[in-house]
Backbone as CSV, one residue per row, in Angstrom:
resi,resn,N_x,N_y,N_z,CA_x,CA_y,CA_z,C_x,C_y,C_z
1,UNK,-2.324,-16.966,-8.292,-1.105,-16.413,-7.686,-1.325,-16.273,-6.185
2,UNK,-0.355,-16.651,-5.655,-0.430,-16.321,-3.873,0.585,-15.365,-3.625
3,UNK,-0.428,-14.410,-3.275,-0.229,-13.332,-2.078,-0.156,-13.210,-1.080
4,UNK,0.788,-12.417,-0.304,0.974,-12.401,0.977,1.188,-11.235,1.573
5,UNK,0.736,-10.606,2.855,0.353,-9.031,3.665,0.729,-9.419,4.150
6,UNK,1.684,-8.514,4.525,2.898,-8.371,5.679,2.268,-6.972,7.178
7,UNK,1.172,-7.133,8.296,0.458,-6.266,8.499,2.079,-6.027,9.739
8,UNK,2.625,-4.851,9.699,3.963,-4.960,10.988,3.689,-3.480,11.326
9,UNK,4.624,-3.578,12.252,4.556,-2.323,13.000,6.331,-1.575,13.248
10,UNK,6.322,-0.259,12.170,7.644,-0.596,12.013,7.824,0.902,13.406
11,UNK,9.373,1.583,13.228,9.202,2.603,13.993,10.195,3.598,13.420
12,UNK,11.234,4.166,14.369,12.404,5.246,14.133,13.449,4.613,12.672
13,UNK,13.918,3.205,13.046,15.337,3.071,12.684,15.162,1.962,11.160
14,UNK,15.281,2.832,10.018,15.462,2.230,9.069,16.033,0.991,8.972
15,UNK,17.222,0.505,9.545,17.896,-0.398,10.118,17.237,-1.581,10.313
16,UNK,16.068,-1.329,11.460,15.354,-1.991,12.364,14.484,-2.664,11.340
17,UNK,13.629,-1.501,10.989,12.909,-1.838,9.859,12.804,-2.986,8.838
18,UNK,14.386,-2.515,8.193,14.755,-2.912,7.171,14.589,-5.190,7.599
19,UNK,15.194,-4.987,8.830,14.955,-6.500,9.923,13.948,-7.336,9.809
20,UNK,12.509,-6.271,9.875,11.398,-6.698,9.999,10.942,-7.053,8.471
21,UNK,11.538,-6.340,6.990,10.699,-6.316,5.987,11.571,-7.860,5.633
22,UNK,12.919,-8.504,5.855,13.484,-9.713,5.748,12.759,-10.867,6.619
23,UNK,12.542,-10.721,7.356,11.941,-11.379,8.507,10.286,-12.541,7.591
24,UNK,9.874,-11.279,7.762,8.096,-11.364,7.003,8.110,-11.938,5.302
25,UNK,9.366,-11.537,4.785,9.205,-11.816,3.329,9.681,-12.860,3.708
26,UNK,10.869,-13.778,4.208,11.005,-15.119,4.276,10.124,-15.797,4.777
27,UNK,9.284,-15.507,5.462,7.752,-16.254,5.978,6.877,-16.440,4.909
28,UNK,6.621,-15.280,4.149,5.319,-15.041,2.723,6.069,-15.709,2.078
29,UNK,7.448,-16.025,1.652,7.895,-17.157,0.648,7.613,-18.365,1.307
30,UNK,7.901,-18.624,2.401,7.774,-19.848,3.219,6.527,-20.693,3.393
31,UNK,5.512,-19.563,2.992,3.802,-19.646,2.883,3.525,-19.949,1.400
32,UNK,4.496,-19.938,0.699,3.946,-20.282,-0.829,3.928,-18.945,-1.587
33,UNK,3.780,-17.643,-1.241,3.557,-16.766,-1.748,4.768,-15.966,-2.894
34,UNK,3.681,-15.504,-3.854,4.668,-14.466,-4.971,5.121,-13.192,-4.963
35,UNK,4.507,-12.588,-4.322,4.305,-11.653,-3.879,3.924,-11.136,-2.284
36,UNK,4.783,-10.459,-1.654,4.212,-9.954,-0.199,4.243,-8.389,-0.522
37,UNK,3.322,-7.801,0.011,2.911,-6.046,0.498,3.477,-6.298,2.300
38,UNK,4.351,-4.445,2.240,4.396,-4.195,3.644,3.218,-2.728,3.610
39,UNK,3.168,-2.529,4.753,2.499,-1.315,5.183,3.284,0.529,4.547
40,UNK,2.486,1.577,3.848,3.475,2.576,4.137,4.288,3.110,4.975
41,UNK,5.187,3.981,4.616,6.100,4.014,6.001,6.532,3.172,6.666
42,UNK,6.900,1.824,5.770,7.697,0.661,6.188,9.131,1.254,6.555
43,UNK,9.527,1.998,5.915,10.904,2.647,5.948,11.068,3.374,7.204
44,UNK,10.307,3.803,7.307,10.567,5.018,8.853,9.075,5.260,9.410
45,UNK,9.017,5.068,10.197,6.825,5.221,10.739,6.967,6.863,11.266
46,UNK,5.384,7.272,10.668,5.392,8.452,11.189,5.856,9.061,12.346
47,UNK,5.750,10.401,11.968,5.994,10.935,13.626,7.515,10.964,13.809
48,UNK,8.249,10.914,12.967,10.016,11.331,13.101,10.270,12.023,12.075
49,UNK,11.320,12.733,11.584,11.488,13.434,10.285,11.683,12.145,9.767
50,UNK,11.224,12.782,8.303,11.685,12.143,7.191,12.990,12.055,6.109
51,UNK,12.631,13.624,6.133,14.024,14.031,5.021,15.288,13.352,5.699
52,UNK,15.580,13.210,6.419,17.016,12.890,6.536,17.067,11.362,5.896
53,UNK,16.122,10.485,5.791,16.137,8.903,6.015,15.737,9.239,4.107
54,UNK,15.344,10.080,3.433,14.638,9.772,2.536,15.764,9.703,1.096
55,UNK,15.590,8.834,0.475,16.117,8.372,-0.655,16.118,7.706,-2.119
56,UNK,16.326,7.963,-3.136,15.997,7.461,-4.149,15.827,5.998,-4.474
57,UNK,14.726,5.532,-5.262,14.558,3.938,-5.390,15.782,2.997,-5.940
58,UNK,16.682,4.030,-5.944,17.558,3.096,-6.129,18.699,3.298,-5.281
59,UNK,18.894,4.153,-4.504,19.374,4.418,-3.249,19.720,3.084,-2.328
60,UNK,20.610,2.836,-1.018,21.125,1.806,-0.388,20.000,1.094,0.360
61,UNK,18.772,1.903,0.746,17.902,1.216,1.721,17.043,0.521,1.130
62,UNK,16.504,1.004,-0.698,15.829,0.525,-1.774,16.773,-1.201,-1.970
63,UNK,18.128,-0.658,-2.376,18.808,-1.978,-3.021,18.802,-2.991,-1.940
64,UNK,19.021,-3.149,-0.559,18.734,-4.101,0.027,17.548,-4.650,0.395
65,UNK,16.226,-3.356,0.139,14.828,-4.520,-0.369,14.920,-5.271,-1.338
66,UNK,15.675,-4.534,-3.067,15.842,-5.255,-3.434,16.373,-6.985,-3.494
67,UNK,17.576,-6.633,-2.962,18.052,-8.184,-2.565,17.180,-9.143,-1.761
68,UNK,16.852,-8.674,-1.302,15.736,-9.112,-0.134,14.899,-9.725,-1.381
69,UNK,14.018,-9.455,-1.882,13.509,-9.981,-2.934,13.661,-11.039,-3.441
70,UNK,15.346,-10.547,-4.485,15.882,-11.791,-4.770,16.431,-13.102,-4.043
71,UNK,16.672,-12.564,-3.192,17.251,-13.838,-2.127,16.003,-15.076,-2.067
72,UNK,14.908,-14.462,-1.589,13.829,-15.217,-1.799,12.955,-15.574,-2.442
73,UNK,13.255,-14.985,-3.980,12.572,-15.070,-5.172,11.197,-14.791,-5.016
74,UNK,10.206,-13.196,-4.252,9.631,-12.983,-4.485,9.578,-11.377,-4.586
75,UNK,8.257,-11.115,-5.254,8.287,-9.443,-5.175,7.876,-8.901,-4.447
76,UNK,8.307,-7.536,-3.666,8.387,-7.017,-2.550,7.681,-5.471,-2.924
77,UNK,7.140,-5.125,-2.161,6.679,-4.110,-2.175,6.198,-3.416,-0.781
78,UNK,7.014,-1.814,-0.783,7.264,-1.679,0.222,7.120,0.083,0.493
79,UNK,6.577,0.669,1.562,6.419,1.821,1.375,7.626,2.296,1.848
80,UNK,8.196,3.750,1.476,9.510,4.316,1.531,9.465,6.153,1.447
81,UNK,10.273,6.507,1.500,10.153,7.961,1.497,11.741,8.203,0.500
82,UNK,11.061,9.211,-0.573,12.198,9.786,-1.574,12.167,11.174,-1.681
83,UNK,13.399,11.759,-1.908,13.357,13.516,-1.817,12.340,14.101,-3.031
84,UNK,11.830,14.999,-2.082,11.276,15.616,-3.232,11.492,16.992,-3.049
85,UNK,10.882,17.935,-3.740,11.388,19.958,-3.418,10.926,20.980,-2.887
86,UNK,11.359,21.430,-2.710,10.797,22.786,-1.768,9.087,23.470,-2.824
87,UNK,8.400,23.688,-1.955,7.513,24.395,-2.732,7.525,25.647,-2.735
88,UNK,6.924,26.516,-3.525,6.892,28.188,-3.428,6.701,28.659,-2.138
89,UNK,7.443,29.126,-1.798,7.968,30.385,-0.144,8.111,29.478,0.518
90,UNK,8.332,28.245,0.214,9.100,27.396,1.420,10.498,27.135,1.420
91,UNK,11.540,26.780,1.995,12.961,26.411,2.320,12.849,25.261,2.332
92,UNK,12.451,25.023,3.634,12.373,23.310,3.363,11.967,22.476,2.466
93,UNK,12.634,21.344,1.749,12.444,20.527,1.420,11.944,19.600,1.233
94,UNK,10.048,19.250,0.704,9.429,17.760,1.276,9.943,16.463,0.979
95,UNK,9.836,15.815,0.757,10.287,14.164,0.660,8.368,13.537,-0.476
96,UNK,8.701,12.400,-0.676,7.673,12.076,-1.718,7.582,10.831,-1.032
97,UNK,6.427,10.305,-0.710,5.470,9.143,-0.170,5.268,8.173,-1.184
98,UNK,6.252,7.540,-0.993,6.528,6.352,-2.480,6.545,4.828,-1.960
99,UNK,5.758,4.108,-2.459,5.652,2.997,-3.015,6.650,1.978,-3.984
100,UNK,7.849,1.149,-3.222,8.950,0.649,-4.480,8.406,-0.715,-4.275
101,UNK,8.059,-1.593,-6.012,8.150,-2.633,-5.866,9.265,-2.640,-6.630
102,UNK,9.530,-4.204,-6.409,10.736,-4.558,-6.615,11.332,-6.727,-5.975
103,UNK,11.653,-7.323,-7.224,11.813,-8.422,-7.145,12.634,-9.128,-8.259
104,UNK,12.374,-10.555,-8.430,13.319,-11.139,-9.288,13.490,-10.599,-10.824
105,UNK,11.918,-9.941,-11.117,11.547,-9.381,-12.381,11.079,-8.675,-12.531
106,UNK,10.671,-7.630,-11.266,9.468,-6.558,-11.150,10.322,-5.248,-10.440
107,UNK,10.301,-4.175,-11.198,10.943,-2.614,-10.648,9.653,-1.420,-11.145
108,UNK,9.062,-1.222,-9.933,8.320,0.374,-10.541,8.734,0.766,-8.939
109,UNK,8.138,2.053,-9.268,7.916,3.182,-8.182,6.712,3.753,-8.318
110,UNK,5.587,4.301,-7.270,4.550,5.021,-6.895,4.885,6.100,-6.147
111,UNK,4.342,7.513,-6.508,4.224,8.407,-5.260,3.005,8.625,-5.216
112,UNK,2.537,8.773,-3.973,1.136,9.170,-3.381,0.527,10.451,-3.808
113,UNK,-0.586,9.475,-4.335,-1.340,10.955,-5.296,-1.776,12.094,-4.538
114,UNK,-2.683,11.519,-3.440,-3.889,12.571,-2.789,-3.245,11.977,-1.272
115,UNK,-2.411,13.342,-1.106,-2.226,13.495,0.594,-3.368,14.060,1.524
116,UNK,-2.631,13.420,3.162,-4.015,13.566,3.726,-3.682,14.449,4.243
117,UNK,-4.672,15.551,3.884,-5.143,16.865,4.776,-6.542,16.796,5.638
118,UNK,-6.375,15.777,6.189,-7.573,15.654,6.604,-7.629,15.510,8.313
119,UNK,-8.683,15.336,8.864,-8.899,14.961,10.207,-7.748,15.206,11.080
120,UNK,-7.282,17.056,10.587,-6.618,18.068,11.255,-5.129,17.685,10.964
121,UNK,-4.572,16.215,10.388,-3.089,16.434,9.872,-3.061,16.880,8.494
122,UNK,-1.741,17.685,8.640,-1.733,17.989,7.066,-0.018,17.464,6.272
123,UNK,-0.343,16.465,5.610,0.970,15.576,5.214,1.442,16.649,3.839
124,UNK,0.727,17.488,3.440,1.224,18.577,2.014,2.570,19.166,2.593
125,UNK,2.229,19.570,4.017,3.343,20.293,3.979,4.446,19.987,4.502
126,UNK,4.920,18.140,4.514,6.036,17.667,4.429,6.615,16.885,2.790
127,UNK,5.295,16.533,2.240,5.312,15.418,1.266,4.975,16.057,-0.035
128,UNK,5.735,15.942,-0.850,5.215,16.325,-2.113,4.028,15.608,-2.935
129,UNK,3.080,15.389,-3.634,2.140,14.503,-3.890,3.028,14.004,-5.547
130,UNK,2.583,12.648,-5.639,3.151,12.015,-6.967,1.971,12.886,-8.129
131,UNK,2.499,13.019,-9.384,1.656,13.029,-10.458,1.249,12.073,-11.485
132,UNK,1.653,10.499,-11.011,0.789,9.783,-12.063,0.425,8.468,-11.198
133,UNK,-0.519,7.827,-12.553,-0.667,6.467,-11.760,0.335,5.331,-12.098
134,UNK,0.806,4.308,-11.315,1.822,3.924,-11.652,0.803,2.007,-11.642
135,UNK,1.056,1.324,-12.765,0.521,-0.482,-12.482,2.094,-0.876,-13.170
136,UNK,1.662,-2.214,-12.457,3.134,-2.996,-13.120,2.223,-4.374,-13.517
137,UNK,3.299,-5.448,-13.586,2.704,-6.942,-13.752,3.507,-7.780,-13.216
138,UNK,3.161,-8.956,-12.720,3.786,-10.206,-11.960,3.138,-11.341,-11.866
139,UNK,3.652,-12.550,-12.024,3.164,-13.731,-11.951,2.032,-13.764,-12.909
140,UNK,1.861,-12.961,-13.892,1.062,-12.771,-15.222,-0.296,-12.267,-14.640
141,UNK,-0.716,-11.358,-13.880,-1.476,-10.895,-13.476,-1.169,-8.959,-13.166
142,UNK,-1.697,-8.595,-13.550,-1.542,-6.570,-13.725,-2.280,-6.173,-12.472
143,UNK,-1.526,-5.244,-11.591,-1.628,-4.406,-10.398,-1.255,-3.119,-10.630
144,UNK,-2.480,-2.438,-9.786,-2.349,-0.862,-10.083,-1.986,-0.315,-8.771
145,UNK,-1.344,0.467,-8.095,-1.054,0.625,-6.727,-1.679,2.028,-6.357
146,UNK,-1.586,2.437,-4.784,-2.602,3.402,-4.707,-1.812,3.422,-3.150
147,UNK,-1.872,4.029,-1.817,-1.072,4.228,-0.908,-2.356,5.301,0.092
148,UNK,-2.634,4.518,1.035,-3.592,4.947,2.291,-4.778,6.059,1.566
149,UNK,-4.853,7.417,1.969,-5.577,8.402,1.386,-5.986,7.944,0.258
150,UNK,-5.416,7.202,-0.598,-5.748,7.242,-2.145,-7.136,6.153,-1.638
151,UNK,-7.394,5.824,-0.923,-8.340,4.596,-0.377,-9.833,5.792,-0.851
152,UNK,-9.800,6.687,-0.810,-11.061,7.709,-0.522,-11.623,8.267,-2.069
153,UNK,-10.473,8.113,-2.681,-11.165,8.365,-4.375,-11.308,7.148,-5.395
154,UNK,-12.403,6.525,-5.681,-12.789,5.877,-6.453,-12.291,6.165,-7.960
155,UNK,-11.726,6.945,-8.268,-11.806,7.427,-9.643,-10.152,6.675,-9.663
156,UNK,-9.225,6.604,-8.947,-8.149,5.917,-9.250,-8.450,4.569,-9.148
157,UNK,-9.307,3.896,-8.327,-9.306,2.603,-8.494,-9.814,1.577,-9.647
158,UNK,-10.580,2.807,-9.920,-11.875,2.240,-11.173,-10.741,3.007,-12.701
159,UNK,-9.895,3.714,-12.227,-9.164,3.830,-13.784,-7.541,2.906,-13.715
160,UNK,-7.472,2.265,-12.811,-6.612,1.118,-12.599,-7.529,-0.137,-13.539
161,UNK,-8.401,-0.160,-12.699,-8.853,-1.797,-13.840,-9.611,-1.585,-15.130
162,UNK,-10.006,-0.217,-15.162,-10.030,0.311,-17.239,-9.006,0.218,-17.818
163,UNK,-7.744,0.079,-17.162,-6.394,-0.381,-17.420,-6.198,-1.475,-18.038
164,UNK,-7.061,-2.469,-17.277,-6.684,-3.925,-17.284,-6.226,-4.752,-16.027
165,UNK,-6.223,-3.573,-14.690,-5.831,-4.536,-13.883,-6.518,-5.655,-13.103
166,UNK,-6.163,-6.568,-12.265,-6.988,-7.259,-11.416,-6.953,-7.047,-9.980
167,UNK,-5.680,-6.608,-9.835,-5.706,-5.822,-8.527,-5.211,-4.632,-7.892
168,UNK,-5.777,-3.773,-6.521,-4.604,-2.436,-6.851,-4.117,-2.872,-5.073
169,UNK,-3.018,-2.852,-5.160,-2.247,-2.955,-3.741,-2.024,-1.598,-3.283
170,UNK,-2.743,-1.814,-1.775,-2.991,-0.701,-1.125,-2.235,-0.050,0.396
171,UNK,-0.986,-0.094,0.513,-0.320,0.000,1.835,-0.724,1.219,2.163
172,UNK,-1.035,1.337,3.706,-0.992,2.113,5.069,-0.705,2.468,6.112
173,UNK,-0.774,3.360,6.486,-0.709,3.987,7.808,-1.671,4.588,8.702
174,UNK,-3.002,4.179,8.459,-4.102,4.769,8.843,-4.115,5.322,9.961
175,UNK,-4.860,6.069,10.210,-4.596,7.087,11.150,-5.847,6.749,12.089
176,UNK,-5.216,6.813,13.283,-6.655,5.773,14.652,-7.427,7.497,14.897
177,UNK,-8.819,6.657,15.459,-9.731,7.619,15.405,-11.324,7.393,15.526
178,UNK,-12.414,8.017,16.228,-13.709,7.502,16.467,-13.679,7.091,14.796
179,UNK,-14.057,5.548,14.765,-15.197,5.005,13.602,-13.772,4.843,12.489
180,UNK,-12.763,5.214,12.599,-11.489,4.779,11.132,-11.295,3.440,11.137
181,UNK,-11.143,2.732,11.648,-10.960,1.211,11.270,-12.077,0.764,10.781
182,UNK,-13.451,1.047,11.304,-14.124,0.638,10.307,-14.931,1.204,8.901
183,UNK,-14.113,2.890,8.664,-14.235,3.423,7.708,-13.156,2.377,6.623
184,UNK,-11.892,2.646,6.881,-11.318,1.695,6.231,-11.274,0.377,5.723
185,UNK,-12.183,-0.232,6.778,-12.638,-1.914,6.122,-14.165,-1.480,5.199
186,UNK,-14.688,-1.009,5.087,-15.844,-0.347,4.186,-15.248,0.002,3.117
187,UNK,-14.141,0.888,3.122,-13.898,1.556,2.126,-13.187,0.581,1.051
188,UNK,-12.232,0.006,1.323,-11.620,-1.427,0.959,-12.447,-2.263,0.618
189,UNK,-13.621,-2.752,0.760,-14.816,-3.426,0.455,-15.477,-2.410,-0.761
190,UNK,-15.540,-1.630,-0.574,-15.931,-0.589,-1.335,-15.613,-0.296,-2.568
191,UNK,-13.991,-0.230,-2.833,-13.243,0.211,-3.379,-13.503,-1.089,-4.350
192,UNK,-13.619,-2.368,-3.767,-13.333,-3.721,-4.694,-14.359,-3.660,-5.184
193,UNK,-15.603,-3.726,-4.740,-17.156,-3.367,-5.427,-17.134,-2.373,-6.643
194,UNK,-16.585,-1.294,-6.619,-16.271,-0.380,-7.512,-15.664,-0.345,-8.493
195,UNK,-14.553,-1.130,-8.789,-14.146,-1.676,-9.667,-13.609,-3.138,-10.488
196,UNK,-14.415,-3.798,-8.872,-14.166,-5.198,-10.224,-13.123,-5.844,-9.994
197,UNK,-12.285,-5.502,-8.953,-10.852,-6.517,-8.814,-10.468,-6.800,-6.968
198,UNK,-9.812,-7.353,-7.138,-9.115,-7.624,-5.582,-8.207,-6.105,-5.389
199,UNK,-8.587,-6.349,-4.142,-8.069,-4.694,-2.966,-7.605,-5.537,-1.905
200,UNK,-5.893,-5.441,-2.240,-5.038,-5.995,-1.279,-4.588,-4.741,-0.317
201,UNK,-5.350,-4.455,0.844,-5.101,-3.435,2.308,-4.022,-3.743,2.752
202,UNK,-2.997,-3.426,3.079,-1.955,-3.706,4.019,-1.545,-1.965,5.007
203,UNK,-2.169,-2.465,6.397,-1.504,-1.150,6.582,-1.003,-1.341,8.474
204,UNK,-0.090,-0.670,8.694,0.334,-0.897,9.742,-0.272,-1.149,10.977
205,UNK,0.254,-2.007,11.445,-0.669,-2.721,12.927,-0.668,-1.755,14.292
206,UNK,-1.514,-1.783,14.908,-1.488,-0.371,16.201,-0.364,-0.721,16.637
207,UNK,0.180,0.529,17.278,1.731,0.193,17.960,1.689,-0.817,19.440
208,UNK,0.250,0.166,19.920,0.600,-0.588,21.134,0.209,-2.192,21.469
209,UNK,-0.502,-2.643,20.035,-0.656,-3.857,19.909,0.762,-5.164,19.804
210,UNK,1.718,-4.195,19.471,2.927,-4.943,19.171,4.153,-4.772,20.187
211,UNK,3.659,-3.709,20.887,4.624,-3.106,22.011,5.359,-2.327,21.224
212,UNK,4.938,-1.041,20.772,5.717,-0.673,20.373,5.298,1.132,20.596
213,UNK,6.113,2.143,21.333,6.057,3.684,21.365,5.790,4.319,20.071
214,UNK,4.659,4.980,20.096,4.570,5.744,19.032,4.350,6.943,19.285
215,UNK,5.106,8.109,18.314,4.890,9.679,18.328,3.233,9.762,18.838
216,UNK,2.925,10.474,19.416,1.684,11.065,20.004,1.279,12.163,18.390
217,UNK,-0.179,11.862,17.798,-0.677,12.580,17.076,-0.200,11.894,15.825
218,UNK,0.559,10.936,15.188,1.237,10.722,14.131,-0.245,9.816,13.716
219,UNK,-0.228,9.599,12.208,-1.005,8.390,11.799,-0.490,6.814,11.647
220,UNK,-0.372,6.022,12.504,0.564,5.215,13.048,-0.066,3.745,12.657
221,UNK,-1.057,3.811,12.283,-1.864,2.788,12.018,-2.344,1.988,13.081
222,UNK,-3.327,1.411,12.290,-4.696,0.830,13.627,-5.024,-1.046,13.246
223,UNK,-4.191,-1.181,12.395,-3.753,-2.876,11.667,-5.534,-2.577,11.061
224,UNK,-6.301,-4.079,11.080,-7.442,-4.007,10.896,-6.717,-4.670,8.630
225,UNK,-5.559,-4.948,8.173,-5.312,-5.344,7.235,-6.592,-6.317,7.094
226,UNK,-6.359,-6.150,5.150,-7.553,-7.479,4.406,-7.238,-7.212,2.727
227,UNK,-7.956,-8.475,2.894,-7.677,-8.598,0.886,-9.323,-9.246,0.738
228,UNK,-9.470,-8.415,-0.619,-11.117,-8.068,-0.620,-10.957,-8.701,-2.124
229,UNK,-11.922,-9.822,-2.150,-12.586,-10.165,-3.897,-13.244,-9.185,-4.340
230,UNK,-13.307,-9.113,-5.873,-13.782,-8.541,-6.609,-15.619,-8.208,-6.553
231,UNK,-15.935,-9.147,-5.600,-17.311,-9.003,-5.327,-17.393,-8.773,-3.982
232,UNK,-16.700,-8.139,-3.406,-16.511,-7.776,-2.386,-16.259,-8.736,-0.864
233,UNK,-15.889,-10.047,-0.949,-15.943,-11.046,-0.302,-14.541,-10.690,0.507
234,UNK,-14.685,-10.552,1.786,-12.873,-10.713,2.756,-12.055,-11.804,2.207
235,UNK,-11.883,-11.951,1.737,-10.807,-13.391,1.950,-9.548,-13.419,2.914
236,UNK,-9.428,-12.462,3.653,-8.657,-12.501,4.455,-8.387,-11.410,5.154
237,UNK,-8.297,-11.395,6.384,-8.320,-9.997,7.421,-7.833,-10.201,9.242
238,UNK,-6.878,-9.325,9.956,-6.156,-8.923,10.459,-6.810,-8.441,11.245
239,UNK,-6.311,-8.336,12.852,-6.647,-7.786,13.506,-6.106,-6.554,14.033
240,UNK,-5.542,-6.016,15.418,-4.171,-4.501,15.673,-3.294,-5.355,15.623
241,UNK,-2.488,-6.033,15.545,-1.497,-7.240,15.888,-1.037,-7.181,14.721
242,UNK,0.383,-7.457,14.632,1.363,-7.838,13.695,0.549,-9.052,12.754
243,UNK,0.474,-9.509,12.049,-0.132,-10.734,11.410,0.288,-10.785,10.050
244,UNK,0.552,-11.756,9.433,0.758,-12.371,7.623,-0.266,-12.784,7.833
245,UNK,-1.062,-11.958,6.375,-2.133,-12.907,5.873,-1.572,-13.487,4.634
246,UNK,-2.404,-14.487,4.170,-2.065,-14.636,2.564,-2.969,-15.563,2.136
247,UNK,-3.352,-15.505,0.367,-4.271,-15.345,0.046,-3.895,-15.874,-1.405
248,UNK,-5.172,-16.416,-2.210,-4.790,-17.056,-3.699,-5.664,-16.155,-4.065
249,UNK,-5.210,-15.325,-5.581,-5.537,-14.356,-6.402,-5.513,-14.603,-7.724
250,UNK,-6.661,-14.530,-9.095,-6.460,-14.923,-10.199,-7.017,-14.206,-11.261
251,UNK,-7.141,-14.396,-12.231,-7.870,-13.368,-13.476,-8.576,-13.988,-13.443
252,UNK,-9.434,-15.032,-13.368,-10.660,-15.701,-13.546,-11.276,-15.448,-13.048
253,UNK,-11.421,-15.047,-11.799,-12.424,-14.331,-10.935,-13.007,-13.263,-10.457
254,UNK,-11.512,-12.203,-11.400,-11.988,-10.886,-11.930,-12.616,-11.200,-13.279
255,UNK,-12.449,-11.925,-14.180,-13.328,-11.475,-15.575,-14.405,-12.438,-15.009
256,UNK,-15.107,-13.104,-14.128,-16.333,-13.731,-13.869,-16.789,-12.834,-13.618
257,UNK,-15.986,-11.795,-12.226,-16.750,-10.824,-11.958,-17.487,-9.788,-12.633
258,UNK,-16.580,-9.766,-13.649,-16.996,-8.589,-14.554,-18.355,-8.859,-15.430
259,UNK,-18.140,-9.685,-15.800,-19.624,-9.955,-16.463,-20.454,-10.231,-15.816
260,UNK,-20.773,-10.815,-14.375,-21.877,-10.884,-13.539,-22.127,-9.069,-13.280
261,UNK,-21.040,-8.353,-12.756,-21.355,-7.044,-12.283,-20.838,-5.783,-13.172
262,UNK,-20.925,-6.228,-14.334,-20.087,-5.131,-15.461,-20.125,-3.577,-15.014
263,UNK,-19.783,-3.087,-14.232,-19.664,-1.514,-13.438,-19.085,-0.666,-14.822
264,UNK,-17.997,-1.530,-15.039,-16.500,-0.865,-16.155,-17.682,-0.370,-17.340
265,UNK,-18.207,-1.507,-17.705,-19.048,-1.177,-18.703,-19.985,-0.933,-18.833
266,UNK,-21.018,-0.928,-17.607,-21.951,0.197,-17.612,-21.948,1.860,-17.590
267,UNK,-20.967,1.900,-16.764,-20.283,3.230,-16.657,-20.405,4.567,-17.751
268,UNK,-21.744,5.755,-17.254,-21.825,6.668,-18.485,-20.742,7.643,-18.793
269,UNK,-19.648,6.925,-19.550,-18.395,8.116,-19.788,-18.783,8.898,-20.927
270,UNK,-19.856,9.202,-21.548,-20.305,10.221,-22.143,-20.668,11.312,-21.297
271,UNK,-20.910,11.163,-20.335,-21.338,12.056,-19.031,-19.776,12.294,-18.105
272,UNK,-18.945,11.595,-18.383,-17.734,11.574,-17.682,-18.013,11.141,-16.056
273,UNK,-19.075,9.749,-16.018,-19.320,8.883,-14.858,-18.836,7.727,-15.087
């Protein structure tokens, strides 16, 4: 199956956005591909409110990814923001950090498990966190999805391909910072080592690589996109710059992998390792 990373740099205007995710998917079809990934926060890039832009997957800004899809007969997958609820002693309202694919034959939704409270932002107290894991299937191959932060726990990636999957598609917004771009290409390398399948990275390209203003302090992404074999091999990788990669992906080279490096099945789950 050919895949295709859409690494862009989106900003304020859903609108705009919406420009760029048509743009890139007629290219990844144009490239042969079945599939293209955009970056999270394809819908609106950090650093602006959310709630106002945020909407259900099946909502007007969802259905014209959809079409988008179909027009070009591939599946799209795209990060987005959907309402979610007020928490205890709060008023405000968070929004949910979701993941919609969506194409000629393919509809799930993801919300982001493990928000980042980390390296002094704290996304809890806009975003509600999802409670499950969400895989779908396409082009006869099973994907488990996972969204920036989720990059840092192994335990979702490695219970994606106890699943059965071969790959988990990973959109971002990484957040720039001494040593993060190349925490993130480690970890992505990492992540594929760990469980045995391709780790398709897609995460937004630095702004000012594309010309583009970004909120001061937001996690805006630092590009640095890649799609990682199952044995941890790049097969393809991005620089800060806008860029399509794309890439041929198969089950044969996850179940080779598996029996050269059986992790799944060495694994002491009597010990709960």
């Amino acid at each position: 199956m050919r895949i295709a990373l859409a690494q862009i740099v989106t900003g304020e205007d859903p609108e705009e956005n919406l420009r760029l995710v048509e743009t890139w998917t007629a290219e990844a079809a144009a490239a042969g591909a079945e599939l293209v990934v955009f970056p999270e926060a394809t819908q609106r890039a950090f650093g602006y409110p959310l709630r106002p832009i945020a909407e259900e997957v099946t909502g007007p800004w969802a259905q014209q990814v959809q079409r988008i899809g179909l027009r070009y007969g591939i599946t799209v997958v795209v990060g987005m923001f959907t309402p979610g609820e007020s928490p205890a002693g709060q008023e405000r309202p968070r929004v949910k950090n979701t993941l919609l694919v969506t194409g000629p034959s393919v509809f799930a939704s993801y919300d982001k498990l493990h928000l980042y409270d980390a390296f002094g932002f704290q996304e809890s107290r806009t975003v509600e966190p999802g409670q499950q894991e969400v895989r779908f299937r396409a082009g006869g191959l099973s994907f488990g999805l996972a969204t920036c932060y989720d990059i840092r726990f192994p335990q979702l990636f490695r219970s994606h391909a106890t699943h059965g999957t071969h790959a988990t598609i990973l959109p971002a917004s990484w957040a720039p910072g001494p040593g993060k771009a190349a925490q993130w290409k480690t970890l992505a390398v990492a992540r594929a080592l760990d469980s045995t399948q391709y780790v398709i990275a897609c995460g937004q390209g630095l702004p000012a690589a594309a010309g583009v203003e970004a909120p001061e302090g937001a996690p805006t992404g630092v590009g640095h996109s890649l799609i990682v074999s199952p044995t941890g091999e790049v097969l393809a990788s991005a620089g800060e710059a806008p860029e399509l990669l794309v890439a041929e992906i198969d089950a044969e080279t996850v179940e080779q992998a598996r029996q050269v490096l059986p992790v799944l099945a060495n694994a002491r789950e009597d010990l709960g390792l």
